[in-house]
ROTOR-790493 format. One record per atom (N, C-alpha, C, O, CB): x, y, z. Coordinates in steps of 0.05 Angstrom, whole numbers, plus 5000, padded with zeros to 4 digits. Atoms other than C-alpha are relative to their C-alpha. Glycine has a CB too. Layout:
XYZ/...
This chain:
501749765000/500050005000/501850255000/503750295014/498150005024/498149784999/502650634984/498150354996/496050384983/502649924971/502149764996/499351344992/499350174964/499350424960/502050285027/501150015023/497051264908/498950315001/497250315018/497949744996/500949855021/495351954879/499350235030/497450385025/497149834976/499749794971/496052414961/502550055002/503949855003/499149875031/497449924999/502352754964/499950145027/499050375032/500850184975/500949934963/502152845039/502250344997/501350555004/502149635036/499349685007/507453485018/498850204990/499850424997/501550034985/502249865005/501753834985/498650025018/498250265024/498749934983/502250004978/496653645042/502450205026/501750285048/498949585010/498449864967/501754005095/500350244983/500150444997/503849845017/500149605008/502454705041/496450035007/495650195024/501050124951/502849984995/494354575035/499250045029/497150175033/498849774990/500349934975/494554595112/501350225011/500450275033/500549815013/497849754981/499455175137/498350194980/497550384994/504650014997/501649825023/495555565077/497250065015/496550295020/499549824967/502149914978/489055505121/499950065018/497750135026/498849915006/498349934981/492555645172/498749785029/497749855051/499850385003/502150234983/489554965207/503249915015/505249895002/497649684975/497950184989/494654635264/499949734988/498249694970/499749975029/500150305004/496253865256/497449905009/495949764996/502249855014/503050214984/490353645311/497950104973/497049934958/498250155044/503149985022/484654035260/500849914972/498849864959/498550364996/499450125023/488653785194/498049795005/495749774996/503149914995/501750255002/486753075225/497549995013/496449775009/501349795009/502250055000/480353195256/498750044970/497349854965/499150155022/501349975020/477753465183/499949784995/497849664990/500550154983/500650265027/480452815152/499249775018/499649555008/503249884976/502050244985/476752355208/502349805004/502349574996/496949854979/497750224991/483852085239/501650085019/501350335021/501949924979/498949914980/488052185291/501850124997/502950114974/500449865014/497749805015/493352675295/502649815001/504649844986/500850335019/496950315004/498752005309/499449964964/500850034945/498849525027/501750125030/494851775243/502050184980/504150124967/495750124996/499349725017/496052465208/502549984997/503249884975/499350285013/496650024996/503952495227/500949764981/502649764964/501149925036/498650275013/504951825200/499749984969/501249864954/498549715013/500549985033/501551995129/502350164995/503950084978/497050154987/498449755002/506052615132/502749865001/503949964983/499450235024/497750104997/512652175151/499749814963/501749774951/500249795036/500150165015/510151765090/499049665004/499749494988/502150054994/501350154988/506751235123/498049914980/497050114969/499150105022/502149995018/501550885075/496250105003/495050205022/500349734993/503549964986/493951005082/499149794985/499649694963/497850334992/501550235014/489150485080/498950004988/497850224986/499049885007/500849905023/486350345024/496750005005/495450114988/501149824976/502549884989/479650385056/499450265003/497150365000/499749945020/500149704987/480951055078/501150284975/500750524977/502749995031/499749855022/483851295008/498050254988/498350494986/500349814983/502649785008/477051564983/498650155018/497450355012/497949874987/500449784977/475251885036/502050275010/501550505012/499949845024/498249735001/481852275049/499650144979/499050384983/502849974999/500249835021/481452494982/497450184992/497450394980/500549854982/502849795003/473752724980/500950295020/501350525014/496449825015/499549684981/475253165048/502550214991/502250444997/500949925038/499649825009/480953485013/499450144974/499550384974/501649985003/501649895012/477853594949/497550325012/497050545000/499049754995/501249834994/473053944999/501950295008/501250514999/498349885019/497349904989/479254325028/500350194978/499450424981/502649765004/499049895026/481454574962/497450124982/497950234960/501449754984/501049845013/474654824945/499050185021/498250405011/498449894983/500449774979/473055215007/502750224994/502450464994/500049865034/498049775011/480255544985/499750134982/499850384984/502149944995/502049785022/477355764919/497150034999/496750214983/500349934971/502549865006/470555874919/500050255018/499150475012/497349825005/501149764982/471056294988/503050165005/503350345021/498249885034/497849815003/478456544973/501449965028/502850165031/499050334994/500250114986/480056175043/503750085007/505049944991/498449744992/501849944974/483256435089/499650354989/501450484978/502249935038/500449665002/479557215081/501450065017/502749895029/497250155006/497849714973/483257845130/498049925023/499149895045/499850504991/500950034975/477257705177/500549715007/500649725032/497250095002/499250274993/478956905183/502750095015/502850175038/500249784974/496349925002/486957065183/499250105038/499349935055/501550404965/501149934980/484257535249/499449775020/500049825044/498050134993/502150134981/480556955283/502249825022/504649775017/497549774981/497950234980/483556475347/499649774981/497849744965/498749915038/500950295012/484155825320/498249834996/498149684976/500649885007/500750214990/479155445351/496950104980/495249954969/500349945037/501749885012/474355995318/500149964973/497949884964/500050235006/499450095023/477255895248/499649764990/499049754966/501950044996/501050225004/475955185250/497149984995/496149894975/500749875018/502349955000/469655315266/498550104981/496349984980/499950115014/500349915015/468255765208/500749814974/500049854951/501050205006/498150295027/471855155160/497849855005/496449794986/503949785010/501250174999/467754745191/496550004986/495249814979/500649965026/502249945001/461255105175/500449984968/499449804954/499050245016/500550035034/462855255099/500949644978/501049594954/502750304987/499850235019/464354505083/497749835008/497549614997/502749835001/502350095001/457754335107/498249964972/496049874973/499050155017/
């Protein structure tokens, strides 16, 4: 198994770009932040879990363009609030 067609180096610019820590990287993608680290070291992902990582960043990558992600008032926000706001527009 090998992390097929996720470039965990993209997913970590796609993350510091939202300005999301490691823990909310892997809460978005429904894994633990041990989990998360280990994709990021290069670790494989299961292949169960393939299509799924890839839908939630898909979502990731369109909350960055449709809503221009992060705006000056996000950028502004505590963290926990910015998540929060992420969390609402990928509803």
């Amino acid at each position: 198994m090998t992390n097929v067609g996720i470039d965990f180096q993209k997913v970590e610019s796609l993350r510091r770009h939202m300005l999301l820590n490691t823990a909310d990287m892997a809460q978005l993608l429904g894994v633990s932040r041990v989990t998360y680290y280990n994709w990021v070291k290069g670790r494989p992902v299961r292949k169960g879990n393939v299509i799924t990582v890839k839908q939630k960043l898909r979502g990731l990558l369109n909350v960055m363009t449709v809503y221009s992600w992060p705006p000056p008032n996000v950028i502004a926000m505590e963290p926990r609030q910015r998540l929060e706001k992420l969390l609402e527009l990928l509803k």
